[in-house]
Jmol script that loads the backbone (N, CA, C; Angstrom):
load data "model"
ATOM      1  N   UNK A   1     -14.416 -21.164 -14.824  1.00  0.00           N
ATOM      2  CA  UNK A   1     -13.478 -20.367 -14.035  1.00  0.00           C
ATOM      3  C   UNK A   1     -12.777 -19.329 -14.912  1.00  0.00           C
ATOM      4  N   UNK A   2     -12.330 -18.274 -14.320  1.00  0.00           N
ATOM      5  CA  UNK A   2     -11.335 -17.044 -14.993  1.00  0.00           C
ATOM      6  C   UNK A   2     -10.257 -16.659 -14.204  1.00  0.00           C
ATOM      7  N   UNK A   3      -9.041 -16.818 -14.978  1.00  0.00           N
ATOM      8  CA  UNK A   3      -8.115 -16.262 -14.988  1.00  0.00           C
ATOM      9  C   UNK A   3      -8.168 -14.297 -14.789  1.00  0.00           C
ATOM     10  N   UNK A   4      -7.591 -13.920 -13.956  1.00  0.00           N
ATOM     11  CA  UNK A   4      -7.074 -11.843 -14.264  1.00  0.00           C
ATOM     12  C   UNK A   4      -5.649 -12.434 -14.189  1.00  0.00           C
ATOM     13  N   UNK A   5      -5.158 -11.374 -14.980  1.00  0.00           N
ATOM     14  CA  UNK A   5      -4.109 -11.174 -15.706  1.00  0.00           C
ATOM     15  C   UNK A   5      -3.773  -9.670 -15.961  1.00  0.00           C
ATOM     16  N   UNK A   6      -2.810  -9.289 -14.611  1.00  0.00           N
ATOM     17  CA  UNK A   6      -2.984  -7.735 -14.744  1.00  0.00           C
ATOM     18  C   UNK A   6      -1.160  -6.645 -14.593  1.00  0.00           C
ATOM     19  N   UNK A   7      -0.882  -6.281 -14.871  1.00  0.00           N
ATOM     20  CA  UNK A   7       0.187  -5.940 -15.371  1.00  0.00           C
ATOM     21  C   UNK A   7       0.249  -4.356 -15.767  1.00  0.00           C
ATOM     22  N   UNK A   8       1.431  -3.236 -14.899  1.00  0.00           N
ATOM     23  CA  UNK A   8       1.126  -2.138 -14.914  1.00  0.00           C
ATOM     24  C   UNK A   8       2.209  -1.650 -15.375  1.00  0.00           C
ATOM     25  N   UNK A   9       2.371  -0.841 -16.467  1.00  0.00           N
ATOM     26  CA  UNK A   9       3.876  -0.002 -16.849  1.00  0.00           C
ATOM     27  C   UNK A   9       3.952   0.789 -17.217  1.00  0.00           C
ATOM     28  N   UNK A  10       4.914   1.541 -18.062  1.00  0.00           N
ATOM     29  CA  UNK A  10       4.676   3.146 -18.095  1.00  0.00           C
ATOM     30  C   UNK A  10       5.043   3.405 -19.238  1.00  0.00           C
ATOM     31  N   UNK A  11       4.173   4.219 -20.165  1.00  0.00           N
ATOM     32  CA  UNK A  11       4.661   4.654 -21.445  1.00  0.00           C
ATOM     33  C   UNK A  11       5.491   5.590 -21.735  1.00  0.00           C
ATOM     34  N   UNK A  12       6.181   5.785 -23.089  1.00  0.00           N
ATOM     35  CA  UNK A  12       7.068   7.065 -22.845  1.00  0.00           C
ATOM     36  C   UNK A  12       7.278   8.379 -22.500  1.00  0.00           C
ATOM     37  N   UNK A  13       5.968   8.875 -21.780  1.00  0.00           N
ATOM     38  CA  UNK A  13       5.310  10.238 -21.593  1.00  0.00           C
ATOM     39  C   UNK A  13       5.634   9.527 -19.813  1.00  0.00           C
ATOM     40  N   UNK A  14       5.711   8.668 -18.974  1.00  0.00           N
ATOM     41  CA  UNK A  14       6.071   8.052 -17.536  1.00  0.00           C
ATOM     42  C   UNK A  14       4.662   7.920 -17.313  1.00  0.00           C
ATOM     43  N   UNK A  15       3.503   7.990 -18.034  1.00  0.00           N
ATOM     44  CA  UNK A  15       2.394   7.899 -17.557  1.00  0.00           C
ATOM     45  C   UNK A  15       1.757   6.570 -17.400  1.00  0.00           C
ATOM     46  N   UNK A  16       1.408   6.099 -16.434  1.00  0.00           N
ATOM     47  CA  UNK A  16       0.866   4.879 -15.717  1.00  0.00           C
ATOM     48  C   UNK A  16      -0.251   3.993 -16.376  1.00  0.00           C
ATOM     49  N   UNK A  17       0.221   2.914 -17.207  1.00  0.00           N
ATOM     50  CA  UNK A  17      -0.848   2.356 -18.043  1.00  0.00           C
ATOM     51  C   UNK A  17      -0.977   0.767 -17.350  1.00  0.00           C
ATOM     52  N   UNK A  18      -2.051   0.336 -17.439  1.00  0.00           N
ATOM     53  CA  UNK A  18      -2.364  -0.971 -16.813  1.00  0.00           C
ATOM     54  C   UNK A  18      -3.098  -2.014 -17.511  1.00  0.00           C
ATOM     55  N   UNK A  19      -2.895  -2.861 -17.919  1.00  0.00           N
ATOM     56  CA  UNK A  19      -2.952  -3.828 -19.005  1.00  0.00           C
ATOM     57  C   UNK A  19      -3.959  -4.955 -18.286  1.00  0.00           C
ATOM     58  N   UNK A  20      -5.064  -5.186 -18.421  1.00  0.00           N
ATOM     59  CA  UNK A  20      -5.906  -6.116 -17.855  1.00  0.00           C
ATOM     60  C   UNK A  20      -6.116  -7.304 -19.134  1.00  0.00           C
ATOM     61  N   UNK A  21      -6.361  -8.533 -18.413  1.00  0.00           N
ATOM     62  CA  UNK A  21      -6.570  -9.676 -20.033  1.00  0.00           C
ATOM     63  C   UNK A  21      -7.290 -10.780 -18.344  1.00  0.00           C
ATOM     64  N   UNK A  22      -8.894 -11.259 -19.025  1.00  0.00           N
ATOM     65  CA  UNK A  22      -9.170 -12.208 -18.141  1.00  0.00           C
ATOM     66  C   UNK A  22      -8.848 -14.001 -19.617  1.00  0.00           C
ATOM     67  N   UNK A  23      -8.361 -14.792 -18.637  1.00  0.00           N
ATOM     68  CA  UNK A  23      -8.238 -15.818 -19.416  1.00  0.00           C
ATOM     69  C   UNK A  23      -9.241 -16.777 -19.061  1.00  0.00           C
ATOM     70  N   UNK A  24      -9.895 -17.590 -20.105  1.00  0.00           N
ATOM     71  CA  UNK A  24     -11.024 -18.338 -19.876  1.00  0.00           C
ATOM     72  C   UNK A  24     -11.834 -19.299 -20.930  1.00  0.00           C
ATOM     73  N   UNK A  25     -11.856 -20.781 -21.206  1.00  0.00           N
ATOM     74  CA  UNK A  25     -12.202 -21.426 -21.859  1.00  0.00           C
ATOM     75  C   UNK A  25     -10.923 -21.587 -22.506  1.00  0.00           C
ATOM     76  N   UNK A  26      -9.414 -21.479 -22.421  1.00  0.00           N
ATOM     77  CA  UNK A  26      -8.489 -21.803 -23.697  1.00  0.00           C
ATOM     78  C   UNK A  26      -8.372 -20.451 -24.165  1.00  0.00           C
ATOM     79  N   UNK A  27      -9.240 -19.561 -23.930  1.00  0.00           N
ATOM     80  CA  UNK A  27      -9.268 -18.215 -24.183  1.00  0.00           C
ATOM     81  C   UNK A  27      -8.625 -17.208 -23.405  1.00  0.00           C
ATOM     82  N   UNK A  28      -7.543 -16.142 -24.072  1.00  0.00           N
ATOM     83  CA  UNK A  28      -7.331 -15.077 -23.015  1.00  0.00           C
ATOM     84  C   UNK A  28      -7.731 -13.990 -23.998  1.00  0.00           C
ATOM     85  N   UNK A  29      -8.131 -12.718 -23.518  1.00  0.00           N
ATOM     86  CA  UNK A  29      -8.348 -11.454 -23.935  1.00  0.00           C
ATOM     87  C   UNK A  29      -8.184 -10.592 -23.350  1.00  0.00           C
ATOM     88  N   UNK A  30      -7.801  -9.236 -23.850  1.00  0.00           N
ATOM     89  CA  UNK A  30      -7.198  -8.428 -23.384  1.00  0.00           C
ATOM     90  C   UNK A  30      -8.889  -7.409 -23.212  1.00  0.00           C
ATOM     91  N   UNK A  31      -9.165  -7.320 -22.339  1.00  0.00           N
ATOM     92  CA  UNK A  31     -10.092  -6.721 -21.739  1.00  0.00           C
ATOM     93  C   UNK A  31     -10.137  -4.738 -21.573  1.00  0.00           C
ATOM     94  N   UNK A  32      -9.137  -4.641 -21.427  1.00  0.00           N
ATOM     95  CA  UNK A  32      -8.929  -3.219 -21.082  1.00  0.00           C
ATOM     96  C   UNK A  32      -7.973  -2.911 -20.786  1.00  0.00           C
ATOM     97  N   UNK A  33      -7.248  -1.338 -21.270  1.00  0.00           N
ATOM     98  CA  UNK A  33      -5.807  -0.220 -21.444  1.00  0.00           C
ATOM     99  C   UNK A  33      -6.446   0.508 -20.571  1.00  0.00           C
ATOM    100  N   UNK A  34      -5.748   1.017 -18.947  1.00  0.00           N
ATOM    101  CA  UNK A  34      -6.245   2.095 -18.543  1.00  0.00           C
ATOM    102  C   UNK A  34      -5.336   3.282 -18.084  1.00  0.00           C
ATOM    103  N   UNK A  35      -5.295   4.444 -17.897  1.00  0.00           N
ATOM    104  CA  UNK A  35      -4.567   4.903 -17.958  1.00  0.00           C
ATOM    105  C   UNK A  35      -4.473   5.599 -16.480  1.00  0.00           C
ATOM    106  N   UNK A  36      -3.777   5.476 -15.525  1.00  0.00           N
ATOM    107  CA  UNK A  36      -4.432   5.735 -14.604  1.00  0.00           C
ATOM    108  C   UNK A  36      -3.420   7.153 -13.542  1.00  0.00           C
ATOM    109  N   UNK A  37      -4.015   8.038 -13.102  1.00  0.00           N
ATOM    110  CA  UNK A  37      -2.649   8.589 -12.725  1.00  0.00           C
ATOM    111  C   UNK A  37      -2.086   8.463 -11.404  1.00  0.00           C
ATOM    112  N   UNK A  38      -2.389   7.399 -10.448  1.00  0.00           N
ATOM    113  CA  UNK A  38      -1.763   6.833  -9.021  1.00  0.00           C
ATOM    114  C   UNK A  38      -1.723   5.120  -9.448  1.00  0.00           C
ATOM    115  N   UNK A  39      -1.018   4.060  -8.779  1.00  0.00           N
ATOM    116  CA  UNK A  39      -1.394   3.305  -9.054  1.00  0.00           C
ATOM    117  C   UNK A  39      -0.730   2.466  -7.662  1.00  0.00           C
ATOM    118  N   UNK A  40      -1.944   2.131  -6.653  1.00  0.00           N
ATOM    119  CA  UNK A  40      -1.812   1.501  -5.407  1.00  0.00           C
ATOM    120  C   UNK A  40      -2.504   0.259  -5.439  1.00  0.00           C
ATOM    121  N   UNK A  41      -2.789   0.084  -4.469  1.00  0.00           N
ATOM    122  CA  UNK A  41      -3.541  -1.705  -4.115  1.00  0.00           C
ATOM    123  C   UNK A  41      -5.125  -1.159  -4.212  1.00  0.00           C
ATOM    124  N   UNK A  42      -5.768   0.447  -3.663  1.00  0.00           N
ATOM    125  CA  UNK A  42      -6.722   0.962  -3.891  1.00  0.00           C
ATOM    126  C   UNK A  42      -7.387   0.970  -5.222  1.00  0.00           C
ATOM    127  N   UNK A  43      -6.332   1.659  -5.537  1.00  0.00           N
ATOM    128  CA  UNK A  43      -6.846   1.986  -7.846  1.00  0.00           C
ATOM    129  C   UNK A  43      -6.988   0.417  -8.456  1.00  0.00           C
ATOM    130  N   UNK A  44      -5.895  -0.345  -8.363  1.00  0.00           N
ATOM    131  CA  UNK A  44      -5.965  -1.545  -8.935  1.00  0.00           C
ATOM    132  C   UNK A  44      -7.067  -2.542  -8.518  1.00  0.00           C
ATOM    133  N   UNK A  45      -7.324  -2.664  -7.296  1.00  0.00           N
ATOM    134  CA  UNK A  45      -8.433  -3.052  -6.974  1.00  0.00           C
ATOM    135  C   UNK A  45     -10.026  -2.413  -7.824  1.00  0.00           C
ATOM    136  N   UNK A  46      -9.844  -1.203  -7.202  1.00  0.00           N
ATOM    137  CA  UNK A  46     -11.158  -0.614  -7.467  1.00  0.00           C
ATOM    138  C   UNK A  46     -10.971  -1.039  -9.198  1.00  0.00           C
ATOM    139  N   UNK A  47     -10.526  -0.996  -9.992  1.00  0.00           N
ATOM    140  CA  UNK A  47     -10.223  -1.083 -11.303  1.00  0.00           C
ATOM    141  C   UNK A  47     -10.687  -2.700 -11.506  1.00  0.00           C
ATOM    142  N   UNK A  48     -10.284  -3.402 -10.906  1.00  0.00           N
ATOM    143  CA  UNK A  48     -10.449  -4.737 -11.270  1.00  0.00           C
ATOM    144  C   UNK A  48     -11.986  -5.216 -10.859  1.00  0.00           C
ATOM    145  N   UNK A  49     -12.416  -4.607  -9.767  1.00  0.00           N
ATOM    146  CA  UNK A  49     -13.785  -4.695  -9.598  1.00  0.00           C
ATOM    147  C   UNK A  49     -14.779  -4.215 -10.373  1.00  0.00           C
ATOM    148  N   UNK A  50     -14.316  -2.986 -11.146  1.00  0.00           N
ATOM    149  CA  UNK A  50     -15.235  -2.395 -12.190  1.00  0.00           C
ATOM    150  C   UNK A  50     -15.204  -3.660 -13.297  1.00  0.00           C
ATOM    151  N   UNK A  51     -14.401  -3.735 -13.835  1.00  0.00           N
ATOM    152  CA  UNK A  51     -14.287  -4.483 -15.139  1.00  0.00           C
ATOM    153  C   UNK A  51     -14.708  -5.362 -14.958  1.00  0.00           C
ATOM    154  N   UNK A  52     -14.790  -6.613 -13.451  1.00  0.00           N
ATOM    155  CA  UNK A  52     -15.688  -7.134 -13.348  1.00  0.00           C
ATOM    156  C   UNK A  52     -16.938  -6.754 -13.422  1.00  0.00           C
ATOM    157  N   UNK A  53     -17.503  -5.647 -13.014  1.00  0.00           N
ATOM    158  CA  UNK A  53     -18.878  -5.041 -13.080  1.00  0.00           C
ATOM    159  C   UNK A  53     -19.429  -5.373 -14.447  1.00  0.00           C
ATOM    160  N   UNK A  54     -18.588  -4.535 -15.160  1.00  0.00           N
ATOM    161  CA  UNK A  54     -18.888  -4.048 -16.335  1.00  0.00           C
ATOM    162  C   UNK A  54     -18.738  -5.079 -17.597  1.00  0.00           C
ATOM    163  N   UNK A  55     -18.279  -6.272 -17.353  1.00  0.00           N
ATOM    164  CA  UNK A  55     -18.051  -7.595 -18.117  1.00  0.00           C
ATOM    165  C   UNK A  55     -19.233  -8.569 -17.596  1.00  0.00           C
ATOM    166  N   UNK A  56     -19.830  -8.456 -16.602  1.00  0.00           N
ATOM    167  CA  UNK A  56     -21.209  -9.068 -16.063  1.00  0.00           C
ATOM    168  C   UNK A  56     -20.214  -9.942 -15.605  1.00  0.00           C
ATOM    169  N   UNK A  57     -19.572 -10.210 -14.670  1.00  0.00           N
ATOM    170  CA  UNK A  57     -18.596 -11.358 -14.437  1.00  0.00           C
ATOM    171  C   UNK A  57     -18.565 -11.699 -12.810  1.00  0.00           C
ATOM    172  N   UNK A  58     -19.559 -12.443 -12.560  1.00  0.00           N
ATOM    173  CA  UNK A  58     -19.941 -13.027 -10.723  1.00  0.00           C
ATOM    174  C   UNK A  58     -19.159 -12.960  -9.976  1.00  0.00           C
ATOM    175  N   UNK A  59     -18.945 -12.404  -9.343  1.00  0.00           N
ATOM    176  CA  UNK A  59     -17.452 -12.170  -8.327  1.00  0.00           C
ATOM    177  C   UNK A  59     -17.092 -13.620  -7.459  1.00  0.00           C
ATOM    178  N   UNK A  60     -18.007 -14.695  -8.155  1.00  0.00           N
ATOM    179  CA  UNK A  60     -17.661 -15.924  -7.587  1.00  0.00           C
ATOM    180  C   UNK A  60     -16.858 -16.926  -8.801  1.00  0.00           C
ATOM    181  N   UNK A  61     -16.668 -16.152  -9.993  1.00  0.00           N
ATOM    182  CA  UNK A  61     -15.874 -17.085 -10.984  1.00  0.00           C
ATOM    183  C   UNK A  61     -14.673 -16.951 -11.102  1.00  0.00           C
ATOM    184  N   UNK A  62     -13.819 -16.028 -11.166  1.00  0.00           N
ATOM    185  CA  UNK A  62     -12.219 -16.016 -10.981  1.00  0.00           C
ATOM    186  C   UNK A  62     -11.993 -16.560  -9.859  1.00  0.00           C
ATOM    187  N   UNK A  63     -11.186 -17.321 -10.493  1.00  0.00           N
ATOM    188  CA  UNK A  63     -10.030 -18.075  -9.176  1.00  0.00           C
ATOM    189  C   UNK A  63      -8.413 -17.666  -9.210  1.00  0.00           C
ATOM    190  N   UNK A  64      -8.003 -17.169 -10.161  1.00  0.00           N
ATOM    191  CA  UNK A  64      -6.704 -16.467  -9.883  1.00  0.00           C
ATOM    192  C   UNK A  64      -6.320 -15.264 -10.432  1.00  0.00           C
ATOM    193  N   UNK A  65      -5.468 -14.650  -9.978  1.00  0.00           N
ATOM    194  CA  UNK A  65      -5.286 -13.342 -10.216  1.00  0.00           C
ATOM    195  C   UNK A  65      -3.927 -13.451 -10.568  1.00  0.00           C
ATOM    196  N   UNK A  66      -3.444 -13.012 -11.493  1.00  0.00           N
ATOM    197  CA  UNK A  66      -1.276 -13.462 -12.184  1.00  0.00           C
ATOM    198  C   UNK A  66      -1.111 -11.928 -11.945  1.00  0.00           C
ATOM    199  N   UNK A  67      -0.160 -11.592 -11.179  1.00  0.00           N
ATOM    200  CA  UNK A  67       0.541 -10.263 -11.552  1.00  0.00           C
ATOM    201  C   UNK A  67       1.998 -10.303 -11.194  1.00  0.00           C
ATOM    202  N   UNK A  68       2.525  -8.926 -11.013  1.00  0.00           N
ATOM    203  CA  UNK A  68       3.867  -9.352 -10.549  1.00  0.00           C
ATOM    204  C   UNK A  68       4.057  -9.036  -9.129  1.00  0.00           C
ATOM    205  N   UNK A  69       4.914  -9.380  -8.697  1.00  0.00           N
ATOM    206  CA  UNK A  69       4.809  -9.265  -7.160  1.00  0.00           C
ATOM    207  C   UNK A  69       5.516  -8.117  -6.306  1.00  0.00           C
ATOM    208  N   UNK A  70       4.728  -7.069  -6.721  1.00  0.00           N
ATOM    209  CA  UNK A  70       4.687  -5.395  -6.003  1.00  0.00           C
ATOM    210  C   UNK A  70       3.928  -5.635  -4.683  1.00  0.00           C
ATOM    211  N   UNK A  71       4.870  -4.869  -4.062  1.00  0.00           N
ATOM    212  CA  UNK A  71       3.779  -4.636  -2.180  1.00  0.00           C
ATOM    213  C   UNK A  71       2.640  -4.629  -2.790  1.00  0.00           C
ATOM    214  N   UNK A  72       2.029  -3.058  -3.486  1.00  0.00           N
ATOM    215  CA  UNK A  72       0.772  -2.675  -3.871  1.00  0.00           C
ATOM    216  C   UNK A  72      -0.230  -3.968  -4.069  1.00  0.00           C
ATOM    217  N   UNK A  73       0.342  -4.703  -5.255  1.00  0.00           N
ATOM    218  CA  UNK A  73      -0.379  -5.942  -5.720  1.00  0.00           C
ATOM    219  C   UNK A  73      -1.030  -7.017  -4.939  1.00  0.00           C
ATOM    220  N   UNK A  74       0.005  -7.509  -3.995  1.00  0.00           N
ATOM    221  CA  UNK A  74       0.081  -8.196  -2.444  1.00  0.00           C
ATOM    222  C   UNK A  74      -1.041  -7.749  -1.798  1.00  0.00           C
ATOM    223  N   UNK A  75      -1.089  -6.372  -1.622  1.00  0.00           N
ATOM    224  CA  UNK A  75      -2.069  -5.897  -0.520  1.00  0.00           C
ATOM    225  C   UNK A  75      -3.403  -5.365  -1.690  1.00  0.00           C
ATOM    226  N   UNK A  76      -3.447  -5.483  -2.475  1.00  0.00           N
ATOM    227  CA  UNK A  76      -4.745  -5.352  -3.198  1.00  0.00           C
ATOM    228  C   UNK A  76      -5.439  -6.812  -3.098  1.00  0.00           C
ATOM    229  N   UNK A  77      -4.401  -7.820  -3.337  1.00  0.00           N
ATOM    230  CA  UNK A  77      -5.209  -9.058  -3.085  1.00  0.00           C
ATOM    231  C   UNK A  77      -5.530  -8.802  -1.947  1.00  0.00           C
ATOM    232  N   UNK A  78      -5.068  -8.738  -0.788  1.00  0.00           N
ATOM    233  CA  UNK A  78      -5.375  -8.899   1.122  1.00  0.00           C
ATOM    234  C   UNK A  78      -6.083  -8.116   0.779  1.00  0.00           C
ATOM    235  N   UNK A  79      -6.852  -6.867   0.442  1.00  0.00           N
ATOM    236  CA  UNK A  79      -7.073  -6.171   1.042  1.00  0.00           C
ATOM    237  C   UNK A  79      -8.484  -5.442   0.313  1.00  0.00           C
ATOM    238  N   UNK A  80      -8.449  -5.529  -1.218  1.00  0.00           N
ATOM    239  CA  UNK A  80      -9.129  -5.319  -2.147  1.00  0.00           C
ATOM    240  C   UNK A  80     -10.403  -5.900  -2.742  1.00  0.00           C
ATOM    241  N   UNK A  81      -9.133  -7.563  -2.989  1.00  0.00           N
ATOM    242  CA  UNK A  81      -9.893  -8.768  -3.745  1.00  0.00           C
ATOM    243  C   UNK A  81     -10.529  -9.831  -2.837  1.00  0.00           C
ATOM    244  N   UNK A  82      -9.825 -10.275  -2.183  1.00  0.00           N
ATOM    245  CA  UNK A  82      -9.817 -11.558  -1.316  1.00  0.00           C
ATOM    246  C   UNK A  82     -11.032 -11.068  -0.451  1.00  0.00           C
ATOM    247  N   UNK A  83     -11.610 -10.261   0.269  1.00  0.00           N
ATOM    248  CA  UNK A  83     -12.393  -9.887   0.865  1.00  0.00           C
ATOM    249  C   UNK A  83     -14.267 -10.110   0.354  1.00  0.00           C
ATOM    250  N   UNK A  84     -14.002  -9.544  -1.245  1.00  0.00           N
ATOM    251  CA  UNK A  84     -15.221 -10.037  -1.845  1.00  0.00           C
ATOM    252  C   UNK A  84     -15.498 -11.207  -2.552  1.00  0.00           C
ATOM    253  N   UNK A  85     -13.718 -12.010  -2.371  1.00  0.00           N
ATOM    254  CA  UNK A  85     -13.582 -13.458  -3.426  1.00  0.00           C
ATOM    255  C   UNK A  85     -13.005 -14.271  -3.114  1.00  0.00           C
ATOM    256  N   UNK A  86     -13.515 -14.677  -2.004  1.00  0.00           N
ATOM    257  CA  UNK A  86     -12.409 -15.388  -1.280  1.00  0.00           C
ATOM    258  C   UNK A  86     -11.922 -16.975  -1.499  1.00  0.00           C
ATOM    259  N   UNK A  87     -12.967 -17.505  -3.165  1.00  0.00           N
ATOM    260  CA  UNK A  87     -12.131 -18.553  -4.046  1.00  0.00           C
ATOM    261  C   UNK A  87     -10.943 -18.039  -4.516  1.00  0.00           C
ATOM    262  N   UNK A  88     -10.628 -16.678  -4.715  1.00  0.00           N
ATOM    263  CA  UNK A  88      -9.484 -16.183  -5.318  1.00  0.00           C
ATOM    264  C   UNK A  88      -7.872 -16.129  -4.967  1.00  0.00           C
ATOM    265  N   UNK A  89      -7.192 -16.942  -5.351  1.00  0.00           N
ATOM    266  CA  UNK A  89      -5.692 -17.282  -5.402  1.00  0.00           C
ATOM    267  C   UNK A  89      -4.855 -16.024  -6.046  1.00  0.00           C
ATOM    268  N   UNK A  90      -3.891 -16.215  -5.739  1.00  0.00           N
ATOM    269  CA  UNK A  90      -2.661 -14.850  -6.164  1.00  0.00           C
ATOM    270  C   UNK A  90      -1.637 -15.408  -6.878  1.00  0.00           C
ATOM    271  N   UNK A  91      -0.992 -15.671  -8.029  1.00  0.00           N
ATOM    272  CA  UNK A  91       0.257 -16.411  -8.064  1.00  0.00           C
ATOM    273  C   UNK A  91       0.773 -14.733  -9.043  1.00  0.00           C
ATOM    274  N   UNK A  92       2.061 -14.960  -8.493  1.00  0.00           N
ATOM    275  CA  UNK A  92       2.831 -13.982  -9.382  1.00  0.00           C
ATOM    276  C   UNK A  92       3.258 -14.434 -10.331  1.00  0.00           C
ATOM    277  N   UNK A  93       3.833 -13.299 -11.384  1.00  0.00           N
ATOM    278  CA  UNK A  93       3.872 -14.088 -12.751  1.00  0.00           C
ATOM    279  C   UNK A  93       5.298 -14.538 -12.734  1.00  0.00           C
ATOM    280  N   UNK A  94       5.801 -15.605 -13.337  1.00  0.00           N
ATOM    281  CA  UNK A  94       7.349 -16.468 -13.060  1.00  0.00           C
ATOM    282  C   UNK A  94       7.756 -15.250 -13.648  1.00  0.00           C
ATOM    283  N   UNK A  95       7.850 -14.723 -14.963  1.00  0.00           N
ATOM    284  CA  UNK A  95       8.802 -13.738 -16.054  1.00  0.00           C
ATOM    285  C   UNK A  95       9.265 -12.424 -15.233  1.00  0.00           C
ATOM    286  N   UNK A  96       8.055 -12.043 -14.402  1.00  0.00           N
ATOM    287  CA  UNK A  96       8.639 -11.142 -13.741  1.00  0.00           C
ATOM    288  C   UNK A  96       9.835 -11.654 -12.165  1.00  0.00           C
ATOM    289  N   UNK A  97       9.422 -13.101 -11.559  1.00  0.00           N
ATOM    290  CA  UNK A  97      10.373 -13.400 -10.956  1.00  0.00           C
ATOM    291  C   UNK A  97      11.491 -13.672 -11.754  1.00  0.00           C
ATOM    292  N   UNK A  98      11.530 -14.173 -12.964  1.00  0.00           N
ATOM    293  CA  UNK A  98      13.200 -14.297 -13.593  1.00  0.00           C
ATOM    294  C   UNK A  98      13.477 -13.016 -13.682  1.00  0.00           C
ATOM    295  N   UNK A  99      13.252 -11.736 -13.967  1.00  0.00           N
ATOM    296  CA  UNK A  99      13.736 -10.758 -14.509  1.00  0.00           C
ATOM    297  C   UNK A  99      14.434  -9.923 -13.512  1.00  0.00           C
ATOM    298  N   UNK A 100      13.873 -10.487 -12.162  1.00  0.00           N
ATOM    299  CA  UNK A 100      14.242  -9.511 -10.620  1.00  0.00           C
ATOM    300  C   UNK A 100      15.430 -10.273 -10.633  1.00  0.00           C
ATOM    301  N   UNK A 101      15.578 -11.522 -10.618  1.00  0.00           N
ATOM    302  CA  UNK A 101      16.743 -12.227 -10.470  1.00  0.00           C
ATOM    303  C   UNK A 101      18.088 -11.982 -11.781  1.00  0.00           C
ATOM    304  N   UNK A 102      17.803 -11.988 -12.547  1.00  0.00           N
ATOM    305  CA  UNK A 102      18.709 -11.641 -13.721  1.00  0.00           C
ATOM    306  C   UNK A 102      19.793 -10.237 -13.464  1.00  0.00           C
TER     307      UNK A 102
END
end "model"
wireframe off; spacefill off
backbone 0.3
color backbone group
């Protein structure tokens, strides 16, 4: 099974960078920096499907997806992921729920 692990923020130029890491075997790696210049449930999706492409990675082995819990994110799972993976779970990441609360 694999972990995505995906996480989007902005460097000091405000430009839109997105941090992908699949975790797997005890193993996590950081897979890919992208730089992207919209960033919806569309881009992130389409983005996460490539890297699956492009990692040879069966769209039947991830079972969860960690991000933080943006509309966008929400509806990329409904709408993106879940459609071609439908073993695939959503949990948001806790750090970003403590940090909304703080």
């Amino acid at each position: 099974p694999i972990a995505i692990i995906i996480d989007e923020t902005t460097d000091v130029k405000g430009c839109n960078v997105v941090n992908t890491l699949f975790a797997y075997h005890r193993t996590t790696k950081l897979v890919s920096v992208d730089f992207l210049e919209a960033v919806n449930f569309s881009t992130i999706g389409g983005l996460i499907l490539q890297l699956l492409t492009e990692w040879k990675i069966l769209f039947n082995l991830p079972k969860l997806i960690a991000s933080d819990s943006t509309s966008y994110m929400k509806k990329c799972f409904r709408k993106a992921l879940n459609p071609v993976m439908q073993q695939l779970k959503h949990n948001t990441c806790p750090a970003h729920i403590v940090n909304l609360i703080s």
